[in-house]
Every structure is written in C-alpha cells, then in structure tokens.
NUKEPA-683336 format. One record per residue (C-alpha): x, y, z; residue in one letter; chain; residue number from 0. Coordinates in Angstrom, 2 decimals. Layout:
% residues N
<px:X; py:Y; pz:Z; rest:A; kette:A; nr:NUM>
...
***
This chain:
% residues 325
<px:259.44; py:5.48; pz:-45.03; rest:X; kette:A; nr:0>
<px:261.55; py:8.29; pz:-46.64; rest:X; kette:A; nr:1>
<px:262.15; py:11.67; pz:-45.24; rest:X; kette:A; nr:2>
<px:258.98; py:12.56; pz:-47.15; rest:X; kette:A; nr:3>
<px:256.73; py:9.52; pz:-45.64; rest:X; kette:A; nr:4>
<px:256.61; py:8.23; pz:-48.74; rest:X; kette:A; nr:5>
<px:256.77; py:3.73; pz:-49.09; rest:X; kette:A; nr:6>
<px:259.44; py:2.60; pz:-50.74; rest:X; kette:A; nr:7>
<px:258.65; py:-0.95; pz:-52.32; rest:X; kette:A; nr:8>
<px:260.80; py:-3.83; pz:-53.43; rest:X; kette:A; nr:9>
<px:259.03; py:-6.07; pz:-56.22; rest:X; kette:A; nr:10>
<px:260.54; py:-9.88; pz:-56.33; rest:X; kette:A; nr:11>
<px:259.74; py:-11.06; pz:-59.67; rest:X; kette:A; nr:12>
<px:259.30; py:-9.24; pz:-62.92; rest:X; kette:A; nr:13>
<px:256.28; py:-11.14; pz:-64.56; rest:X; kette:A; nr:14>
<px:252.88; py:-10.37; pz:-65.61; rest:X; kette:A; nr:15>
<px:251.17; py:-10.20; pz:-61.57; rest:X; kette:A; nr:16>
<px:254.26; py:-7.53; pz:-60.70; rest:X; kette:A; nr:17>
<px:253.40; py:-5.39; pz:-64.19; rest:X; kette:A; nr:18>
<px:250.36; py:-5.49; pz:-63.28; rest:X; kette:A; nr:19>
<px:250.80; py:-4.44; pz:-59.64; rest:X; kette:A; nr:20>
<px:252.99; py:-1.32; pz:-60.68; rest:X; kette:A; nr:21>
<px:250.18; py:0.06; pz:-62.90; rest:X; kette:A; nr:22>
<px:248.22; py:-0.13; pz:-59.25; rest:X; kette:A; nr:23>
<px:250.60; py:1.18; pz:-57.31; rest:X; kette:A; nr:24>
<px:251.03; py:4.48; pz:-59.36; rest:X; kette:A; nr:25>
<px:247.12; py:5.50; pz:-57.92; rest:X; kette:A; nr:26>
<px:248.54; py:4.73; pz:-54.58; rest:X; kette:A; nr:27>
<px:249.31; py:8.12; pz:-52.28; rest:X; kette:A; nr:28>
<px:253.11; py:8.25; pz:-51.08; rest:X; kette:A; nr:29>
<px:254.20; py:4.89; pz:-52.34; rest:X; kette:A; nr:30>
<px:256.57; py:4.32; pz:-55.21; rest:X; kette:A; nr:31>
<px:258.99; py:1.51; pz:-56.35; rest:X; kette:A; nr:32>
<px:262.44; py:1.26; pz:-55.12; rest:X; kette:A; nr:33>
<px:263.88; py:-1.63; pz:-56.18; rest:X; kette:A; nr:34>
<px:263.16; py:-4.52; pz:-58.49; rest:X; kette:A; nr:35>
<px:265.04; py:-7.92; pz:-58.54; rest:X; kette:A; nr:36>
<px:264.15; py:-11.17; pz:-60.58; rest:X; kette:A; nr:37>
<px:266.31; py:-14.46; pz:-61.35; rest:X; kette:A; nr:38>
<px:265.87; py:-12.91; pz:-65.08; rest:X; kette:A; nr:39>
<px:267.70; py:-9.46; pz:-65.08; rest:X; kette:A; nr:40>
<px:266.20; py:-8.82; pz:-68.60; rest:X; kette:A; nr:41>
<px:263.40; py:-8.86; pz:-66.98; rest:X; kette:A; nr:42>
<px:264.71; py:-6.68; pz:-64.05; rest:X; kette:A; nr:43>
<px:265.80; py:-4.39; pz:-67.12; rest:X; kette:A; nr:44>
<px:262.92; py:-4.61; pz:-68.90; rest:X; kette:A; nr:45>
<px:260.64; py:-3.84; pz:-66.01; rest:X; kette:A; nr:46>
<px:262.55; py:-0.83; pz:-64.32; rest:X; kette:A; nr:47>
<px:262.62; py:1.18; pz:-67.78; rest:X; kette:A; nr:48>
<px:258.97; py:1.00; pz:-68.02; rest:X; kette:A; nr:49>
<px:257.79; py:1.47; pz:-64.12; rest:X; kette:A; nr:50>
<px:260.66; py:3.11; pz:-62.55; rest:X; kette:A; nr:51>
<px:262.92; py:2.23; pz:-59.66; rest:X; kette:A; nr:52>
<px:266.68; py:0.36; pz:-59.14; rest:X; kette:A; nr:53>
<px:267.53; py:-2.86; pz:-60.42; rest:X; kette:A; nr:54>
<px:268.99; py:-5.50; pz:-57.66; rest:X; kette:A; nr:55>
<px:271.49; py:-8.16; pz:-58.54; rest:X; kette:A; nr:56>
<px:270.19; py:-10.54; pz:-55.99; rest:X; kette:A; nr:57>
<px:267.62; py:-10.86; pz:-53.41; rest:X; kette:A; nr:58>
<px:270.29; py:-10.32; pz:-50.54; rest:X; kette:A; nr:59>
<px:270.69; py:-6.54; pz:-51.78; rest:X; kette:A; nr:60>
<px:267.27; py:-5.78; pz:-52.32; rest:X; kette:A; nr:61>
<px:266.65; py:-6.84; pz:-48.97; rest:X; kette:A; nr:62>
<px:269.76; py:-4.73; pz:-47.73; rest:X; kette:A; nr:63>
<px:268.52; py:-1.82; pz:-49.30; rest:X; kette:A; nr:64>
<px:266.45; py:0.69; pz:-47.52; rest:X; kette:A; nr:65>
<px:263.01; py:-0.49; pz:-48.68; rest:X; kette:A; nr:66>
<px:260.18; py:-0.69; pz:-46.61; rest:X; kette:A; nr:67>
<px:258.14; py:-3.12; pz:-47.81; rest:X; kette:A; nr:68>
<px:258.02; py:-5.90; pz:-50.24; rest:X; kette:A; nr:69>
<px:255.94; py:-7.23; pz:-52.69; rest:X; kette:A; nr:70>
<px:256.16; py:-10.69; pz:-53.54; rest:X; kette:A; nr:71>
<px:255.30; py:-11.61; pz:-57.28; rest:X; kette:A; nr:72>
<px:257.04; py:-14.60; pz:-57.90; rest:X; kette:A; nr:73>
<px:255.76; py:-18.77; pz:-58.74; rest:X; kette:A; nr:74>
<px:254.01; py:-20.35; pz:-56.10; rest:X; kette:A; nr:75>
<px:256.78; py:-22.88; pz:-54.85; rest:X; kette:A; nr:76>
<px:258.83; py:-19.49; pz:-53.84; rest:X; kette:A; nr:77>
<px:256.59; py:-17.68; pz:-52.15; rest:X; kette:A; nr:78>
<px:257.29; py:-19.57; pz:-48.63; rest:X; kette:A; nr:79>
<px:261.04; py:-18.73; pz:-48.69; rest:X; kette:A; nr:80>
<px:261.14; py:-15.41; pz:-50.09; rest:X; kette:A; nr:81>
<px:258.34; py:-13.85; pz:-47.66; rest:X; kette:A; nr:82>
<px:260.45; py:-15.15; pz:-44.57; rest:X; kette:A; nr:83>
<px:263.87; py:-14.30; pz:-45.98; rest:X; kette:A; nr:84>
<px:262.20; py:-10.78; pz:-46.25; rest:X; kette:A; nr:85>
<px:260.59; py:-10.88; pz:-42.91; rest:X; kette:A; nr:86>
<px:263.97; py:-11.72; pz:-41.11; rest:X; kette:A; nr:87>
<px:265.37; py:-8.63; pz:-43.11; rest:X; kette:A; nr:88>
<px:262.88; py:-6.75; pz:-41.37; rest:X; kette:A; nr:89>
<px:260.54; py:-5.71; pz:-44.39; rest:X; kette:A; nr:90>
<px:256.70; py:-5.94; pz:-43.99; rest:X; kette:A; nr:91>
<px:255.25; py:-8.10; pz:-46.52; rest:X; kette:A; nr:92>
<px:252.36; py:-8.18; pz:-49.40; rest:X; kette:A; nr:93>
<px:252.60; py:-12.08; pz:-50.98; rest:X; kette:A; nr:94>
<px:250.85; py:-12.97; pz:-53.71; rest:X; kette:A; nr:95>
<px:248.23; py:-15.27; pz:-53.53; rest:X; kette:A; nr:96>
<px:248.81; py:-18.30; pz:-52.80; rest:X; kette:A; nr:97>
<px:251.22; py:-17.12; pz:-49.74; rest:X; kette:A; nr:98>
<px:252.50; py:-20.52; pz:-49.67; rest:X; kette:A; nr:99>
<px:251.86; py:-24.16; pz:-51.15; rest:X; kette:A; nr:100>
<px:250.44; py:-25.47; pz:-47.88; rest:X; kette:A; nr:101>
<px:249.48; py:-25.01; pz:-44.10; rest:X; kette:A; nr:102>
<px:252.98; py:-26.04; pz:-42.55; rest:X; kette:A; nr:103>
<px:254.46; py:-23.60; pz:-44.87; rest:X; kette:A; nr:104>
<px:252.40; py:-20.07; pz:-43.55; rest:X; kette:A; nr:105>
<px:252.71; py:-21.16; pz:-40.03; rest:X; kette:A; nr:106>
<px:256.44; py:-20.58; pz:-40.42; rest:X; kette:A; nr:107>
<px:255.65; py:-17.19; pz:-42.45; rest:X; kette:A; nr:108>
<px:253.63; py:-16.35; pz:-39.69; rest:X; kette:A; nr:109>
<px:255.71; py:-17.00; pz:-36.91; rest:X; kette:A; nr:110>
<px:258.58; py:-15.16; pz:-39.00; rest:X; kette:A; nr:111>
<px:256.29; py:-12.26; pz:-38.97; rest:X; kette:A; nr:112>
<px:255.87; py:-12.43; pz:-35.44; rest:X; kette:A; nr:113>
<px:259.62; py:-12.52; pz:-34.25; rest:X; kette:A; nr:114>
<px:260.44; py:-9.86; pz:-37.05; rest:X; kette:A; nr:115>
<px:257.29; py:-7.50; pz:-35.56; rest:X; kette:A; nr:116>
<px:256.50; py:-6.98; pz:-39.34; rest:X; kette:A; nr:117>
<px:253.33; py:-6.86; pz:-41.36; rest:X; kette:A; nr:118>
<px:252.46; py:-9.40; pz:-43.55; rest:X; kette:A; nr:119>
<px:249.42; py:-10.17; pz:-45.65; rest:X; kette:A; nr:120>
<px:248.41; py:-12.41; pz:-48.50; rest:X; kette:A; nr:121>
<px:247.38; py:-10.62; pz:-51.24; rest:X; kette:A; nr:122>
<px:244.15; py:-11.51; pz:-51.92; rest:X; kette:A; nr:123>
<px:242.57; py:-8.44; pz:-53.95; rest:X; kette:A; nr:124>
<px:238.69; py:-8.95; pz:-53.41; rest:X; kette:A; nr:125>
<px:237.52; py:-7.51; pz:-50.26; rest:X; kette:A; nr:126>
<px:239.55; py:-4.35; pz:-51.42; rest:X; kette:A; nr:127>
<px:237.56; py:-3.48; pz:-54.51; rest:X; kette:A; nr:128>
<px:234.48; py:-0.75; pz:-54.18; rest:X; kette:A; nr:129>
<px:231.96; py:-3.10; pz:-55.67; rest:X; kette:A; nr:130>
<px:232.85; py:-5.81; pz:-52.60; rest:X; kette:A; nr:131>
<px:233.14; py:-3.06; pz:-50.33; rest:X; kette:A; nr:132>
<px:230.15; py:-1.47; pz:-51.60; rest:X; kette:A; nr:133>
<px:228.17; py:-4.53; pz:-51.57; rest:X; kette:A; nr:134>
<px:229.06; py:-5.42; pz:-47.53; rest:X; kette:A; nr:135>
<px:227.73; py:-1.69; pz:-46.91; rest:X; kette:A; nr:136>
<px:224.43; py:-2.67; pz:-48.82; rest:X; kette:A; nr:137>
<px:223.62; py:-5.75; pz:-47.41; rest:X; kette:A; nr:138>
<px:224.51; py:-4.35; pz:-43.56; rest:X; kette:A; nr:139>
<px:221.97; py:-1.99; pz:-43.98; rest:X; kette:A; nr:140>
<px:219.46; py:-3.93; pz:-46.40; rest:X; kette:A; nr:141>
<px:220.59; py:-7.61; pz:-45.71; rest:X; kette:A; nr:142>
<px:219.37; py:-10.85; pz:-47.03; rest:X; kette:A; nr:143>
<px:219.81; py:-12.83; pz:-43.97; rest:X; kette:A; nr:144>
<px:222.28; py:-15.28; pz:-42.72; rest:X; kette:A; nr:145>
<px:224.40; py:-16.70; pz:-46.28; rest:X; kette:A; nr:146>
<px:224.06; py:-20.10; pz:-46.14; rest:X; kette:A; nr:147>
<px:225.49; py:-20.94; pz:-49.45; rest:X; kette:A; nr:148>
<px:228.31; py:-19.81; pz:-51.44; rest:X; kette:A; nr:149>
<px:228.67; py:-20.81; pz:-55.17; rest:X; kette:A; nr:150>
<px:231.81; py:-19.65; pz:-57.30; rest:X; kette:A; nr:151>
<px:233.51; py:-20.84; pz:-60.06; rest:X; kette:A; nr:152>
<px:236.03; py:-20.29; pz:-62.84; rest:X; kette:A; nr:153>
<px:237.53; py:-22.32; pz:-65.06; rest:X; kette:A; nr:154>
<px:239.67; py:-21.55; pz:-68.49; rest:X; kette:A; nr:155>
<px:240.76; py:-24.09; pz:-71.32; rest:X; kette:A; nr:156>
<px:242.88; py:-21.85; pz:-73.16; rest:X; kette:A; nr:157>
<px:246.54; py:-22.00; pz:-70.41; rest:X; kette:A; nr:158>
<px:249.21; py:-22.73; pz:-72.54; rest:X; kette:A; nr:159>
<px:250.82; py:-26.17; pz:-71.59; rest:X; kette:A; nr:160>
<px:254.01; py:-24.59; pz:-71.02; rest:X; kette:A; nr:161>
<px:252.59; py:-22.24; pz:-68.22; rest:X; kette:A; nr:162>
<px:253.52; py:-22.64; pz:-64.50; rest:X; kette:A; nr:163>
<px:250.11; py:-23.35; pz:-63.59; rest:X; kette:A; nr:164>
<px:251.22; py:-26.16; pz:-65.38; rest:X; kette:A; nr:165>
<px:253.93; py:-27.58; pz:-63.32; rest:X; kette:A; nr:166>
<px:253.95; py:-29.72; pz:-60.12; rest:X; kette:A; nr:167>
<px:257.46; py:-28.16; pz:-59.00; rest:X; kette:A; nr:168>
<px:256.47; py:-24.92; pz:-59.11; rest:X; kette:A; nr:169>
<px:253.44; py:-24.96; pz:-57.36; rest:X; kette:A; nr:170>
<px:251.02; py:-24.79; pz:-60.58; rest:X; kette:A; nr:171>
<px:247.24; py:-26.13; pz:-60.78; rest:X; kette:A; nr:172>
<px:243.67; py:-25.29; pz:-60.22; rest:X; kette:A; nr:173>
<px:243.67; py:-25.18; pz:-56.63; rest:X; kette:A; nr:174>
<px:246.13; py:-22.79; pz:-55.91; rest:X; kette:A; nr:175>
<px:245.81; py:-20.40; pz:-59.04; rest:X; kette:A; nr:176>
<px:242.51; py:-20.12; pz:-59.56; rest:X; kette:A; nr:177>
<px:240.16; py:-22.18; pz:-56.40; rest:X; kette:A; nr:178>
<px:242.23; py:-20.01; pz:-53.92; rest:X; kette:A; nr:179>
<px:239.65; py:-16.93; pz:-54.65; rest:X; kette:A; nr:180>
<px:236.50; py:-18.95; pz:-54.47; rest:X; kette:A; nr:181>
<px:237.88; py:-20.47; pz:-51.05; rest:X; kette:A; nr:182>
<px:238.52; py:-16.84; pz:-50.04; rest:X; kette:A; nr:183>
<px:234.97; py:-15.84; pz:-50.77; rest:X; kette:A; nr:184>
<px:233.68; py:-19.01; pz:-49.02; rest:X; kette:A; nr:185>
<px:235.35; py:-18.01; pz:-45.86; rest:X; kette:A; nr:186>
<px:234.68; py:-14.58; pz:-45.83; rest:X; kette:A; nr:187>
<px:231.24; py:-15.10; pz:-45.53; rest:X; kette:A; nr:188>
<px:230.92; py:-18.82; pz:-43.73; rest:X; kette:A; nr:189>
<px:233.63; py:-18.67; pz:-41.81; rest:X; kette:A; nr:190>
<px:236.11; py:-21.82; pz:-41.10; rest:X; kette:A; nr:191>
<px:235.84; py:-25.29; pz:-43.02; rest:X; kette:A; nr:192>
<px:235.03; py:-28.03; pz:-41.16; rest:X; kette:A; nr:193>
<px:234.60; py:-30.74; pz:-43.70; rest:X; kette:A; nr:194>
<px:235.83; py:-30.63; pz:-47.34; rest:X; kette:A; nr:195>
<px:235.02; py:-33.11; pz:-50.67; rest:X; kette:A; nr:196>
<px:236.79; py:-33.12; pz:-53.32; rest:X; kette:A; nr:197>
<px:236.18; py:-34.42; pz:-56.89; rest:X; kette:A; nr:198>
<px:238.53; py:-33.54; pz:-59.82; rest:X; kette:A; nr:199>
<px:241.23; py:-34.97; pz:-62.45; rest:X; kette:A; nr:200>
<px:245.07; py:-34.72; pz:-62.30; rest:X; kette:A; nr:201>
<px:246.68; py:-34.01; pz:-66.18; rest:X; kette:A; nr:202>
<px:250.10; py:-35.25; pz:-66.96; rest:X; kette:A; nr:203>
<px:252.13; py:-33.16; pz:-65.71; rest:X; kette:A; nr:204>
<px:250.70; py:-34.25; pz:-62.45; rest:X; kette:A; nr:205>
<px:248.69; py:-31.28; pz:-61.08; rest:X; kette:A; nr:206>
<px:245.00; py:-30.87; pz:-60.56; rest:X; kette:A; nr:207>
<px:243.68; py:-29.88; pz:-64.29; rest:X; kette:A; nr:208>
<px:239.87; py:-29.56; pz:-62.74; rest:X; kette:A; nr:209>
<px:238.37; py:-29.33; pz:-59.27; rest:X; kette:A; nr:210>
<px:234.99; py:-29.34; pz:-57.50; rest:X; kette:A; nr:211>
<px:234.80; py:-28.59; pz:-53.86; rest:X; kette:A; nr:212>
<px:231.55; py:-28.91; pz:-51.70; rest:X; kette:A; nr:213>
<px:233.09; py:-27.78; pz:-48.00; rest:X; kette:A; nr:214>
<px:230.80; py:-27.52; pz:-45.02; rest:X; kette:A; nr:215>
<px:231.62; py:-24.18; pz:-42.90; rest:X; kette:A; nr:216>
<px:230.58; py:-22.94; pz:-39.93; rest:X; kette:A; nr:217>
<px:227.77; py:-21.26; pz:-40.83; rest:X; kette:A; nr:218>
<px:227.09; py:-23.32; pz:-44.17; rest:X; kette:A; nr:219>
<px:227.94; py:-24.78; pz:-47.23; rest:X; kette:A; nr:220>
<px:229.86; py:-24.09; pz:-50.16; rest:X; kette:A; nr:221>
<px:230.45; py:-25.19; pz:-53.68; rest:X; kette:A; nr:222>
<px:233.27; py:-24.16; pz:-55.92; rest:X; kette:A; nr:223>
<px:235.32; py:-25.37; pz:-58.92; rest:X; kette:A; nr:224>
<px:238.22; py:-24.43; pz:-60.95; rest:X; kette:A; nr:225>
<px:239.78; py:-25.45; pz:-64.11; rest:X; kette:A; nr:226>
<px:242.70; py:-25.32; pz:-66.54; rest:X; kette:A; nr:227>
<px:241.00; py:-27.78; pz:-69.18; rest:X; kette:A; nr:228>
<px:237.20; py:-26.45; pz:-69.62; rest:X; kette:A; nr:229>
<px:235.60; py:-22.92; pz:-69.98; rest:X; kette:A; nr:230>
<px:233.39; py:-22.22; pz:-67.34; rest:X; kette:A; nr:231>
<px:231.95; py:-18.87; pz:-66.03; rest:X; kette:A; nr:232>
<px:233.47; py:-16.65; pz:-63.17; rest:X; kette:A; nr:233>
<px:230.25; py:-15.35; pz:-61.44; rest:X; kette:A; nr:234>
<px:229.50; py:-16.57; pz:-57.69; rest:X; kette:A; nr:235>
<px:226.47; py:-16.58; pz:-55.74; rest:X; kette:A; nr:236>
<px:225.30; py:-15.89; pz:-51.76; rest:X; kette:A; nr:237>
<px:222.23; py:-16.96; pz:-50.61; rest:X; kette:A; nr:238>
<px:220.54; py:-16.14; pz:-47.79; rest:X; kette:A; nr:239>
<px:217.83; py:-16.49; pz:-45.89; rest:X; kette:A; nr:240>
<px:215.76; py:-13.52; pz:-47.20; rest:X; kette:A; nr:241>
<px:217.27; py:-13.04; pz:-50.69; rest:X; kette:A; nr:242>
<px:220.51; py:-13.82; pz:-52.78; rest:X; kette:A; nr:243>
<px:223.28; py:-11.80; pz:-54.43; rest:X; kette:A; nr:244>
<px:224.65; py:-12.56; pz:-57.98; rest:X; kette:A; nr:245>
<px:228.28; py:-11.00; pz:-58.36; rest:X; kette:A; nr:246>
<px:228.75; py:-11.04; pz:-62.07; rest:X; kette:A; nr:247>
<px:231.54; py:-12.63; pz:-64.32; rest:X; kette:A; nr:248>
<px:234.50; py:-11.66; pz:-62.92; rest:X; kette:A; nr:249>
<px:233.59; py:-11.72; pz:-59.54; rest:X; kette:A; nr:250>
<px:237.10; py:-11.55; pz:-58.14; rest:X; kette:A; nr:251>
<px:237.88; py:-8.21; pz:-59.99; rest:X; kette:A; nr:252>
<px:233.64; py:-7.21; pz:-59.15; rest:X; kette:A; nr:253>
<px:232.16; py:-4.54; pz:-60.85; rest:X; kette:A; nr:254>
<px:228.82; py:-5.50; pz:-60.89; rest:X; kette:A; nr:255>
<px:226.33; py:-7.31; pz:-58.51; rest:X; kette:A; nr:256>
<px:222.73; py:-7.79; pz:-58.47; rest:X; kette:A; nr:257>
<px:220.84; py:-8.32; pz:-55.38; rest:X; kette:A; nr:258>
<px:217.34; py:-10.02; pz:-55.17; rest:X; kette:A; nr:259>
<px:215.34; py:-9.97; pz:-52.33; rest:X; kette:A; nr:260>
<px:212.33; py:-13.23; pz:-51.58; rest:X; kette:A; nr:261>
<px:209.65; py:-10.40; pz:-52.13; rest:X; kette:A; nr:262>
<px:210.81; py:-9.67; pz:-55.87; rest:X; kette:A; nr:263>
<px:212.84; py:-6.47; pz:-54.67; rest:X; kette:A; nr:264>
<px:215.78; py:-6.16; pz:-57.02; rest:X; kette:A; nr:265>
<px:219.03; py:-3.55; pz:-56.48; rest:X; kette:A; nr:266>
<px:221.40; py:-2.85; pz:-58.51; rest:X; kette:A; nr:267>
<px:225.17; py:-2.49; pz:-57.48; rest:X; kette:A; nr:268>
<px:227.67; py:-0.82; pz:-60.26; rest:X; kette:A; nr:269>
<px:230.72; py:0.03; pz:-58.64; rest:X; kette:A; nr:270>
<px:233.99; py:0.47; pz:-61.48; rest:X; kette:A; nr:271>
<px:237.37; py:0.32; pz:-60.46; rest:X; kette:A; nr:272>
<px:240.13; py:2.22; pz:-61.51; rest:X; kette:A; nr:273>
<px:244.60; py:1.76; pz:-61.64; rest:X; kette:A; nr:274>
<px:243.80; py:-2.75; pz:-62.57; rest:X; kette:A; nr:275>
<px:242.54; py:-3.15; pz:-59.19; rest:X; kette:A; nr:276>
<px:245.77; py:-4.18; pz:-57.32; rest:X; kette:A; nr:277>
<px:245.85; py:-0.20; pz:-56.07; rest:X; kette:A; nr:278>
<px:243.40; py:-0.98; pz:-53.35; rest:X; kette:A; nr:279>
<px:244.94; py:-3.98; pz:-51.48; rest:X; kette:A; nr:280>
<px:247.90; py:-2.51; pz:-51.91; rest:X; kette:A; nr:281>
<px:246.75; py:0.95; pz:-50.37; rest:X; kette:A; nr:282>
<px:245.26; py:-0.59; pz:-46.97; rest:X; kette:A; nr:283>
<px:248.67; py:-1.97; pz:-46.81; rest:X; kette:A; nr:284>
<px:250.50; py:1.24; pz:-47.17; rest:X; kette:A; nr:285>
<px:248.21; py:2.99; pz:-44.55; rest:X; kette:A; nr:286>
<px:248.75; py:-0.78; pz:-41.90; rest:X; kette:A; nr:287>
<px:252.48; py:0.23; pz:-41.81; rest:X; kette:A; nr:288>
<px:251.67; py:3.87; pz:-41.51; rest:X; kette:A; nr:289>
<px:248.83; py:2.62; pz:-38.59; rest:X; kette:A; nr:290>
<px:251.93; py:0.28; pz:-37.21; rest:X; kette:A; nr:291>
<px:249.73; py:-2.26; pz:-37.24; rest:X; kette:A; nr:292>
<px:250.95; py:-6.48; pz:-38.20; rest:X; kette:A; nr:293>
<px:248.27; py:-8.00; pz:-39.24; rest:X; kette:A; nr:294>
<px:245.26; py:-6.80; pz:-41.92; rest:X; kette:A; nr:295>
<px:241.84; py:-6.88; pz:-39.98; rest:X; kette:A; nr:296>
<px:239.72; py:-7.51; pz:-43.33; rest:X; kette:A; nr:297>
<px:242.82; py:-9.92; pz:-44.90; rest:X; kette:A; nr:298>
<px:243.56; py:-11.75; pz:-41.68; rest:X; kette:A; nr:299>
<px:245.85; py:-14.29; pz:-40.88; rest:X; kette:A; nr:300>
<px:243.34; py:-16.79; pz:-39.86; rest:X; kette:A; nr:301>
<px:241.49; py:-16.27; pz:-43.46; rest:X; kette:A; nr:302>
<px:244.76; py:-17.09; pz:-45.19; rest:X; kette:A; nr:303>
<px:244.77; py:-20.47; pz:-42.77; rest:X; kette:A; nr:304>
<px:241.42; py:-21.29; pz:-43.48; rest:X; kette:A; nr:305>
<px:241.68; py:-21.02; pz:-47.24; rest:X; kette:A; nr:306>
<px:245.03; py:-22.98; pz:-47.64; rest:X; kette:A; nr:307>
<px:243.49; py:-25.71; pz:-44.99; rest:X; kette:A; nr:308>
<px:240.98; py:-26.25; pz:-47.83; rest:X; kette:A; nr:309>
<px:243.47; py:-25.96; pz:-50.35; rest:X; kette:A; nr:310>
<px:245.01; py:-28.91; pz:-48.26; rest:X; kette:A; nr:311>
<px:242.24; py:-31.04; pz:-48.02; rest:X; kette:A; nr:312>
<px:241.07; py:-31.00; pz:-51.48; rest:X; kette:A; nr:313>
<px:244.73; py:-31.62; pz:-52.71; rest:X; kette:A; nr:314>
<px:244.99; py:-34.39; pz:-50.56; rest:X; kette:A; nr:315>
<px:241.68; py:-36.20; pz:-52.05; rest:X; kette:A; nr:316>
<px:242.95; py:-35.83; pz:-55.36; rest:X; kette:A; nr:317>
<px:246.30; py:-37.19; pz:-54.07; rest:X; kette:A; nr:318>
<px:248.58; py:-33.89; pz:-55.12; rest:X; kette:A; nr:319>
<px:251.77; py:-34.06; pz:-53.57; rest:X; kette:A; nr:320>
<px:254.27; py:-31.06; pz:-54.45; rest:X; kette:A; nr:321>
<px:257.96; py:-32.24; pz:-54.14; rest:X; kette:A; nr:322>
<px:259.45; py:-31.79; pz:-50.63; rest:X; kette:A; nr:323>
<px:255.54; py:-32.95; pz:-49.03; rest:X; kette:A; nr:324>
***
C-alpha cells in the first residue's frame, strides 16, 4: 500500500474479464490500477487510456514494480504460471476462475503462496454478491433445512468457434468456463465430492462442447451441466428438507431468488448489484491484505480444491487431456 493506504493493482491481460474488472474496481475504497501488462501492447494501450494506470513491457517489470497485488485475467492454460511467478515476486493474488487447469497445478499455487506468505484467492464472484449474501442471512434465520440437492445449469450455443473456450491448448471448454460456477455452488452448500459421473460430448477441436455432472457430496447430491453447443437456462436450485430456493437466471451474477417453504410460505429476495459485480470479490480482497490475512475464509483454498477435483473427474470420464497431462 501507498503512503495513502491506498492498493495498487497490476492487471495481467487486457481482455474482456480485466475490462470488466476495472469498471468494479472503480466502486472499490482505496484501490486503483497501477500497472497493466498483456502479450498484446495494443491492448495494454488500449486498456490504460480508458481505465487508467502504467503500461508494462513484460511481466518481469510489472512484477518489479511496486504493486501490491495482482489480478490475473488471462486464458486458462496461463493462469498456473503467472499466479506463482507473481507469488514468488511477493504480490498477493486474485486469479480468475479457473485458478488453474487441474489439481496438481493449485497445489503448487498454493504451496507458492505459502513460502511467499502472500494472499491468494480464486476469483470466484458469487458468494460476494448481496443477493448470495443476502440469501445465507435469510435462510440462517428462516432456513429450509439441511440442502440436499443442488441443481444448476448454463449452457450457450452462440460462442464463436474461434473463441478460447474453444481450444484444447488454452485451457477452453465447458468444464472450466462455465461448470466451474455450478461446482462452486455445489460445494458451498454440500461440501466435498466424493463420487462424480460424468456424461457429455467432446467437439473437434477436442474439448468438452456439453457436460452433465451428477456428484455425490458429503451432505448430498448434485446435478449440473454446461454447454458451448445448446441454449439452456442459468437458474439453480437448493432443496431442503423444509423448503427450496430458486435463484433466478443468472444465478452466478444473482439478483433475484425466491424461497418456498413445504407449508406454501413464499419470500421474496431482490437484492441489485451495482460497479458489474466484480467490485465485491475484489473488495474482501482489498480489506484480507489490509486484515494481513492469506487465505479468504468464504473463498477458501479447500473450495478451490474441491471444485477443480470435480473438474478433474468429470474431464477424465470424458477423456479430456490438456497438453502437458
């Protein structure tokens, strides 16, 4: 932190996920952007005229700079390397979701994070939003009973072919782009998998095109999909034992949930957000470094190994190797 306390933030990559997570960070108190660096300097250009802050000409003097913290906004296949080259720099850490392709790869982020002493967290933005935040509150104080089920799902048929989620080298594919959140929500609220089944399709360029996942937790059952070749809706369902909850379409940025009770009861939760939603995660991460604190206790390390275990698994039934596995 500056002289002023303010965060100074280094943003690797320049694409749509780090526009998008500047437009947060400008609702975020005593935080700004310091320095930007992609392997496309128009980008870099591009990006630094419209949100502010220093261009970098590599990733080695971003990382020498005097940043505190840095975001990581890059393609999947990167995320691994640049989160521990950052680590060993000493900068705490916010990687975008996936925060690697598999589980060998965030054990050695984590144990970077542990011999650097930094913070790092994957940046997955649910738990973070007022609606999800909002509902927790509601249901610890009205609850529906144990959730036993989780249902989520999203899927989109309009990706065009040439997009990364696209292509097996750089990490692309249902799974990790869009089944990461509904394996998020399935452990946040049933805990670790134990047992995961996997049906889907591979397309031609060799990664997962469509994916349905029925993984038994520890405390019960869950049943997600994701797609890059249908159109399917992104609402998601918890039931419990004395009522249910409906999130509505699109759960992971929530706005909206209904909750229904076995007697007929019925609330309704309508919770906006503001600054693209990105503000919040990245807020409780500003205030861990302030706090000195290395780990996120509602984004925790072992959620971030639980979801990419079932990543894992469900890859491996569909027999979705990246190069280098």
């Amino acid at each position: 932190m500056n002289e002023t306390g303010t965060i100074e933030w280094g943003i690797v990559g320049a694409g749509r996920i780090a526009h998008r997570f500047a437009q947060g960070l400008a609702h975020v108190r005593d935080a700004r952007i310091a320095r930007v660096w992609s392997r496309r300097a128009s980008s870099v250009d591009a990006f630094v005229q419209r949100h502010g802050g220093q261009p970098s000409a590599s990733l080695d003097e971003l990382l020498a700079s005097h940043v505190d913290a840095v975001y990581i906004a890059t393609l999947n296949d990167t995320h691994a390397d640049f989160a521990r080259a950052a680590l060993a720099a000493g900068k705490h850490v916010l990687c975008e979701k996936p925060a690697t392709l598999n589980l060998r790869q965030l054990e050695a982020v984590l144990e970077a994070a542990r011999a650097s002493k930094r913070l790092f967290m994957e940046a997955m933005k649910p738990p973070f939003f007022p609606l999800y935040r909002k509902l927790r509150e509601h249901l610890r104080d009205d609850p529906i009973g144990p959730v036993g089920l989780v249902r989520a799902g999203f899927a989109v048929a309009d990706v065009p072919h040439e997009h990364p989620s696209f292509s097996l080298n750089e990490g692309g594919g249902a799974l990790l782009d869009i089944g990461i959140y509904e394996m998020f929500l399935a452990v946040d609220w049933l805990g670790a998998p134990l047992d995961v089944q996997t049906f889907g399709r591979l397309g031609p360029s060799g990664v997962d095109t469509f994916a349905s996942v029925h993984c038994r937790h520890e405390s019960g059952i869950a049943q997600i999909f994701c797609g890059l070749d249908l159109d399917g809706k992104g609402d998601a369902l918890l039931a419990g034992t004395l009522g249910h909850v409906w999130i509505h379409e699109k759960w992971w940025n929530p706005v909206r949930a209904t909750v229904s009770y076995a007697g007929g009861r019925v609330v309704e939760l309508n919770v906006p957000f503001e600054g693209g939603g990105l503000n919040y995660e990245t807020e409780h991460f500003c205030d861990l470094i302030r706090a000195g604190a290395l780990e996120s206790p509602v984004m925790t390390h072992e959620k971030s190994r639980h979801m990419i275990s079932m990543c894992d698994a469900a890859r491996a039934s569909l027999g979705l190797k990246f190069p280098g596995e």
